[in-house]
N, C-alpha and C positions, 0 to 999 in steps of 0.2 A: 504494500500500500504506500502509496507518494505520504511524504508529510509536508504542509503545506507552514505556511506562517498563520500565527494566530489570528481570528476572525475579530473586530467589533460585534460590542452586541447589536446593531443596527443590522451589519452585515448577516449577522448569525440569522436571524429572523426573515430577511431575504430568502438566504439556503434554504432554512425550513419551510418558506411559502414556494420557491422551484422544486423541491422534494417531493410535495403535495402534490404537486401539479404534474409530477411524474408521470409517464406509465407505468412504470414502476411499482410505483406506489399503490396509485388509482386499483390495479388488477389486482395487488396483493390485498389490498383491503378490502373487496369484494368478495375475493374468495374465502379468504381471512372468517370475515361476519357471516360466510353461506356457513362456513364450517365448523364452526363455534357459535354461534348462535349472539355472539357477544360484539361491540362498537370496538374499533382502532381508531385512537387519536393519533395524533404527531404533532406536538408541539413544543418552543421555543422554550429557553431556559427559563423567562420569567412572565409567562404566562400565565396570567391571573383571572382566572373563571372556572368553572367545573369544565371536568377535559370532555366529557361526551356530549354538554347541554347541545339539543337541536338532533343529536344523533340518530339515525333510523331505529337502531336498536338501543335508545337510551336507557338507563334504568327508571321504572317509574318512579319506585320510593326515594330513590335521589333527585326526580326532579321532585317532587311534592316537597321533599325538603327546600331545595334550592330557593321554593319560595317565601320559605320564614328567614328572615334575618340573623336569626337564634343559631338554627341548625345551620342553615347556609356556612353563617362563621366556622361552625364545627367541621365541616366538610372541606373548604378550603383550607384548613390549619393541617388538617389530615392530607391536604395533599402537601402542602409545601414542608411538613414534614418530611415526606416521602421524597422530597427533590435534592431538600439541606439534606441528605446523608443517601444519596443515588451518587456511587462514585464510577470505576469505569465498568464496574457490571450488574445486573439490573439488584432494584431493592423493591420489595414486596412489604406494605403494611396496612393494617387491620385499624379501618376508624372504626369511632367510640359508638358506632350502630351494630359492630360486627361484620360488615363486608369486605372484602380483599383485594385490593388494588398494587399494582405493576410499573415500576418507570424502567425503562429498559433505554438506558445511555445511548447516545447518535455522536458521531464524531468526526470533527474534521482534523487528521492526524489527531494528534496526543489529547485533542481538547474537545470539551464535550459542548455542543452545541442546540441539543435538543433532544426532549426522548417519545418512544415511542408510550402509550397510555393505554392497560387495558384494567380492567377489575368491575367492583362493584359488583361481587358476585359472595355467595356463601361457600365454605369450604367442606360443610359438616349439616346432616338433616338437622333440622329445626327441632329444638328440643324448648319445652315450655321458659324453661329457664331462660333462654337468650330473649323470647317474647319479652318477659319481664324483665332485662336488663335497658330492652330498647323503649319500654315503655316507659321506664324510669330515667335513662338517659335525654326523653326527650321534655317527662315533668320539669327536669331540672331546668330546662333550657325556655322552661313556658308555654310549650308547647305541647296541646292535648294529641293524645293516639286516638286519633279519631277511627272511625269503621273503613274510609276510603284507604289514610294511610296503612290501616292493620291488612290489611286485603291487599295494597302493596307490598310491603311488608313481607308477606307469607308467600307471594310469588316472584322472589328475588331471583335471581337462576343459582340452581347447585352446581358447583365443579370440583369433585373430588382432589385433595391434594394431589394424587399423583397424576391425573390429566392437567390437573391446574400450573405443576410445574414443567408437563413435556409443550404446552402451550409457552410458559415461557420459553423455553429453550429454542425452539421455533423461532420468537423475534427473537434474540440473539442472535440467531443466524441471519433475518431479514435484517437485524439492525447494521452488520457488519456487509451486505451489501449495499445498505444508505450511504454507510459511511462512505465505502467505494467510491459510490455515484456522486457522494458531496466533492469530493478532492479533485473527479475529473472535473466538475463544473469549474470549481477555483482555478484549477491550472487553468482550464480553458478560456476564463474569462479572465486570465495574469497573460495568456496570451497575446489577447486581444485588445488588452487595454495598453494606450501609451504610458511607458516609463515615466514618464513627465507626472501625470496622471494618478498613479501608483506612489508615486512618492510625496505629491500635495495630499491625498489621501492620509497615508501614513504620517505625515506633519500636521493635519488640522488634525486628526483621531489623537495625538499625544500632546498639541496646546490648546486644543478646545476649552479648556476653561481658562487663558488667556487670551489678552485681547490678541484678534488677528488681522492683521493688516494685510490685502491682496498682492501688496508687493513682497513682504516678508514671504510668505508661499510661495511666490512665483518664486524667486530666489532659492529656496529651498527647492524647488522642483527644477530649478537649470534652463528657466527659461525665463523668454521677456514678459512684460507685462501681459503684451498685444498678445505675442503667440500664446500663454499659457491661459487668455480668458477666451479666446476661440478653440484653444483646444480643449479644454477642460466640459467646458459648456457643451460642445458637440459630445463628448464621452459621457457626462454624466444629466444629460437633460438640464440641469440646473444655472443659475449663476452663480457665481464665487459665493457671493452673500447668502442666498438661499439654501446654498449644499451648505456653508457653515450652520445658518439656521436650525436646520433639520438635524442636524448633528445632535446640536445642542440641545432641541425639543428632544428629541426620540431620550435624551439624559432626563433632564426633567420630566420625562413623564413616567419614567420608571423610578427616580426618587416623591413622586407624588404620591405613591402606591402607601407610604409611608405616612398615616395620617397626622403623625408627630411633629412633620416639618412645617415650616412656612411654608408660604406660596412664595413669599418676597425672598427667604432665603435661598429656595430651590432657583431660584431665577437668576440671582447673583451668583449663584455657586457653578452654575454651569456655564456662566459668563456671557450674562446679558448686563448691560451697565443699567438700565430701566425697564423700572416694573412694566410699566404702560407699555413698551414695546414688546415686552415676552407675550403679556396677554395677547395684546394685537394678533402675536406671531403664532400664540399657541390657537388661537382659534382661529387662522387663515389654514395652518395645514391638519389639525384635526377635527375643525368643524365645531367646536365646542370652547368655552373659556375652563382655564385650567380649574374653577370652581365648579363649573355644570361637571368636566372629566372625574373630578372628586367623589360627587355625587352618583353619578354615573356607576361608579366602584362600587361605593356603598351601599346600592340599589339590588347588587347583585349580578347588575344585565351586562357585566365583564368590559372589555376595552374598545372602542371605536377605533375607526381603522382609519388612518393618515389618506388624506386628500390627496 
């Protein structure tokens, strides 16, 4: 396997939306859900929303959760659990309902960039006792076991541990032809893109949170003003200022995830000199102000997607 240089996470998210879009992909995961009965995600390293919400095969008791705030929290804590301690081979853990879920690591060389997602299933027949674990688990959280939920609930899917682990083993194998397919894309497109290009790249990803001036980049990239804003612009759609921009959003919006921070701090920290213009900026490329994106979070209904 090539090993490539390490990805941005901007970039990383890229890989994992041309993966998707695979054939690759697309076929194994059709076959994948004919043959297991169960949803395949694939997603980025900080992806924040339940992995199968929308899925054909989703689970229902997870979505009925999804919609209480309470359990929702419970359910996201369980996965990013499962993410903080996914190192380069898969990690399997049981949230506080009893169901079993999968992150099976994606990598571009050494570095993990996205995993594969499957679970939300029972391991073991239903015995009264886990009823009453789940029904008290969700007391605590405020929320009544109503007769819809218990009726989900009792039709979770079973997968025996030892089909449960030759499943995993499976993506393991899929996962290590992702990874493949990721490293020929980067080379591919290290090919393709100018040198020039490749190395402003590399110089805003490392002073992004200093100020940057168009000529400090051109310089670091070995070109002149003129040629490197014709050139650049044609490689990456953008202008100088707008590829900086986005840089720096796509940073702040994965430190906003963080209910802890300012909005004002997050916006200096990623180096914007004015509030007023990050907002501007955050809601020309994702369509929302970094306050609605907040909200948006804490709604449940996951991340809106860059303009």
């Amino acid at each position: 396997m090539a090993t490539t240089a390490p990805a941005s996470a901007n970039s990383n998210k890229q890989l994992i939306d041309m993966l998707r879009r695979s054939r690759l992909f697309r076929d194994y995961e059709s076959v994948f859900t004919k043959a297991t009965g169960l949803p395949l995600a694939l997603r980025p390293l900080d992806y924040w929303q339940l992995e199968h919400q929308g899925k054909k095969q989703e689970n229902l008791f997870c979505a009925l959760l999804a919609e209480r705030p309470a359990t929702l929290a419970a359910c996201l804590q369980a996965h990013q659990d499962m993410i903080d301690h996914t190192g380069l081979i898969p990690h399997t853990v049981t949230c506080p309902f009893g169901l079993t879920e999968t992150a099976v690591p994606v990598r571009l060389g050494t570095e993990i960039i996205g995993y594969l997602r499957i679970g939300q299933v029972l391991r073991h027949m239903l015995a009264k006792s886990d009823t009453t674990k789940v029904s008290r688990e969700l007391e605590r959280r405020g929320v009544r076991f109503t007769a819809e939920i218990r009726k989900a609930w009792e039709k979770n899917p079973l997968i025996p541990p030892d089909r449960y682990n030759a499943i995993v083993r499976l993506l393991t194998f899929f996962a290590e032809q992702l990874s493949a397919l990721t490293n020929q894309i980067v080379l591919e497109q290290q090919n393709a893109e100018p040198p020039l290009v490749q190395k402003a790249r590399e110089y805003i990803d490392k002073h992004k949170m200093e100020p940057l001036s168009l000529a400090a980049v051109a310089k670091a990239a070995g070109a002149s003003v003129f040629h490197f804003c014709k050139v650049f612009r044609k490689s990456t759609g953008l202008k100088f200022t707008d590829y900086v921009a986005r840089v720096r959003l796509e940073d702040a919006r994965t430190q906003l995830l963080n209910p802890n921070r300012r909005i004002s701090e997050v916006a200096y920290d990623v180096g914007f000199q004015s509030l007023t213009q990050f907002n501007r900026m955050f809601k020309r490329v994702f369509g929302q102000s970094p306050t609605e994106f907040r909200e948006h979070i804490a709604s449940g209904k996951g991340r809106p997607k860059a303009a």
